[in-house]
C-alpha positions in Angstrom: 88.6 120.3 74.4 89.7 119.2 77.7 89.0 115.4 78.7 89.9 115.6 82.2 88.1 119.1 82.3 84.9 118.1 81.6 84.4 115.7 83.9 83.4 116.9 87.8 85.0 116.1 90.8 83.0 114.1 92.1 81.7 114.9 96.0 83.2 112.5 98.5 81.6 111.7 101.8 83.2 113.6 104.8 84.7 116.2 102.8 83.0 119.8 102.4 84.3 121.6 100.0 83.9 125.9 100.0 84.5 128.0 96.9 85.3 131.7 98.6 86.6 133.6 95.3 89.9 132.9 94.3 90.0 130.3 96.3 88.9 126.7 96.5 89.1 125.3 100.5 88.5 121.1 101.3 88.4 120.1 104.5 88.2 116.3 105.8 89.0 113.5 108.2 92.8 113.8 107.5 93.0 117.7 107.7 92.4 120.8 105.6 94.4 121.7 101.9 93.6 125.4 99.6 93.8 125.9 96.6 94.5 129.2 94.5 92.8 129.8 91.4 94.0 131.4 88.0 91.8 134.4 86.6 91.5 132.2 83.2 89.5 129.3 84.7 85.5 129.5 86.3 85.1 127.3 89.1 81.2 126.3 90.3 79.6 123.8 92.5 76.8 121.8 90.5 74.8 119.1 91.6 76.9 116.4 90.7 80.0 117.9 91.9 82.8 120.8 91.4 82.6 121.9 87.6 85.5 123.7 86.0 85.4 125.5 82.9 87.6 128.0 81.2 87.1 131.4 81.8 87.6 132.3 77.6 88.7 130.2 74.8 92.7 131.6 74.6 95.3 128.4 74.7 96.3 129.1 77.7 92.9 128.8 79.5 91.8 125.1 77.8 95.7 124.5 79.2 94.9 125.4 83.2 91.6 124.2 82.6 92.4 120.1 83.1 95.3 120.9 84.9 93.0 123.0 87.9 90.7 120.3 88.0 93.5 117.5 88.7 94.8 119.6 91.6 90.9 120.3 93.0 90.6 116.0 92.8 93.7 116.2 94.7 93.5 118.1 97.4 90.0 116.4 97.9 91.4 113.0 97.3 94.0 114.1 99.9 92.0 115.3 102.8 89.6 112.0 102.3 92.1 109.6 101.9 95.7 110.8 101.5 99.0 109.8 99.4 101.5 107.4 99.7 104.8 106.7 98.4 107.2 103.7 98.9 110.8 103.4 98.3 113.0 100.3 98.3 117.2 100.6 99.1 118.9 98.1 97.1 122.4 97.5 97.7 125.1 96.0 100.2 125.0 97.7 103.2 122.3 100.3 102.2 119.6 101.0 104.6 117.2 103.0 106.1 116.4 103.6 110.1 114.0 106.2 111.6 115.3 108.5 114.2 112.8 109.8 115.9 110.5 111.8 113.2 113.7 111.7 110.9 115.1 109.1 108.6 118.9 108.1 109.0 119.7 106.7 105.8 122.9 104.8 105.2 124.1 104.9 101.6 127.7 104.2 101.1 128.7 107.7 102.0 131.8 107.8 104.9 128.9 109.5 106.7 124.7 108.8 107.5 122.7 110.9 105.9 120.1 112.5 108.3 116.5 113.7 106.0 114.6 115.5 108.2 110.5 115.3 107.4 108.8 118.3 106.4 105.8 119.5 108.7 102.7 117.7 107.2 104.9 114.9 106.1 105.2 111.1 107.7 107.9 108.9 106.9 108.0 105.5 107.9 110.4 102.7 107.6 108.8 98.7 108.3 111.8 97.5 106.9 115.7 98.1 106.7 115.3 98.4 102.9 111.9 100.5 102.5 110.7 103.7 103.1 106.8 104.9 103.0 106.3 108.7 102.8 102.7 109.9 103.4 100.9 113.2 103.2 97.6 114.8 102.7 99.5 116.9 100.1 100.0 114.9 96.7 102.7 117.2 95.3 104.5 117.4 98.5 104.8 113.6 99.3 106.4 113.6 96.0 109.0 116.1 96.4 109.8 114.5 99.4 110.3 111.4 97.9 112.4 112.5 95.3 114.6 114.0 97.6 115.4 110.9 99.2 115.8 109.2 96.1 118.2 111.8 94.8 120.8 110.9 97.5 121.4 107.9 96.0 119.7 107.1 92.8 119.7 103.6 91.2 122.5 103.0 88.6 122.3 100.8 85.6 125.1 98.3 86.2 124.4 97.1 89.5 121.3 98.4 90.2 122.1 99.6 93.8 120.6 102.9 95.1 116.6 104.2 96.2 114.0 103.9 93.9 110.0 103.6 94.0 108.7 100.5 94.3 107.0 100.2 91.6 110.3 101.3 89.5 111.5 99.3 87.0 115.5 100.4 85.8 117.1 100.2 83.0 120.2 97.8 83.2 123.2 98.2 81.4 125.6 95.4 80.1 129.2 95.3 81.8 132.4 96.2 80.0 133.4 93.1 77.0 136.9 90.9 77.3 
């Protein structure tokens, strides 16, 4: 039995959400976000919000079953609201600068690396040493994120590299006399 599952997503003011089929549509202030559904799940609006259910009790159906409702809270969580990640640059001369839409990161390389944002994306930089990405689209902020962080991930010795801000990482011990 699903925890997540049972519970409905809740109906947020300013966001109207359409079931047409397949398919499950919320659009809000921030814009508008779909979502495909599998044949093994039964989606239905109620009076106290979207209820999912599985479709038949196989494994595979209680599995999608909190896992659809998760993405329906967030692509209505997105369109109200919207996600945000931070990153923070740790090291000597590491740091980040936006050029025009795009972020010029500098990272010890002999060259800057240039990360272009992805259309529905917003990347910001208040400070040489941070980064916020933002997007209506929870898994996309995420990947984008990750991508910065994989130029230059943080290593255990000194610490130095991109990480979220709210990472804590492991540090290692030098080498003994």
């Amino acid at each position: 039995m699903s925890r997540t599952g049972k519970k409905p997503v809740a109906p947020v003011s300013g966001v109207t959400v359409t079931i047409n089929g397949r398919t499950v549509s919320a659009k809000g202030p921030k814009g508008e976000l779909s979502l495909q559904l599998m044949d093994i799940v039964n989606v239905e609006q109620g009076d106290d919000g979207i209820v999912v259910s599985p479709a038949n009790d196989t494994r595979e159906a209680r599995a999608a079953w909190g896992t659809t409702r998760a993405l329906i809270q967030n692509i209505v969580t997105g369109v109200s609201a919207g996600f945000e990640k931070k990153l923070a640059i740790q090291g000597v001369g590491y740091r980040a600068a936006m050029q025009g839409k795009d972020v010029k990161l500098s990272l010890g390389f002999s060259h800057e690396v240039v990360y272009e944002a992805p259309q529905g994306i917003t990347l910001a930089v208040p400070a040489p040493t941070e980064i916020v990405v933002t997007g209506i689209d929870k898994q996309q902020v995420g990947q984008v994120a990750a991508e910065i962080r994989g130029w230059r991930p943080p290593e255990p010795y000194k610490g130095k590299g991109v990480r979220y801000a709210d990472e804590q990482v492991f540090r290692k011990e030098g080498k003994k006399k």
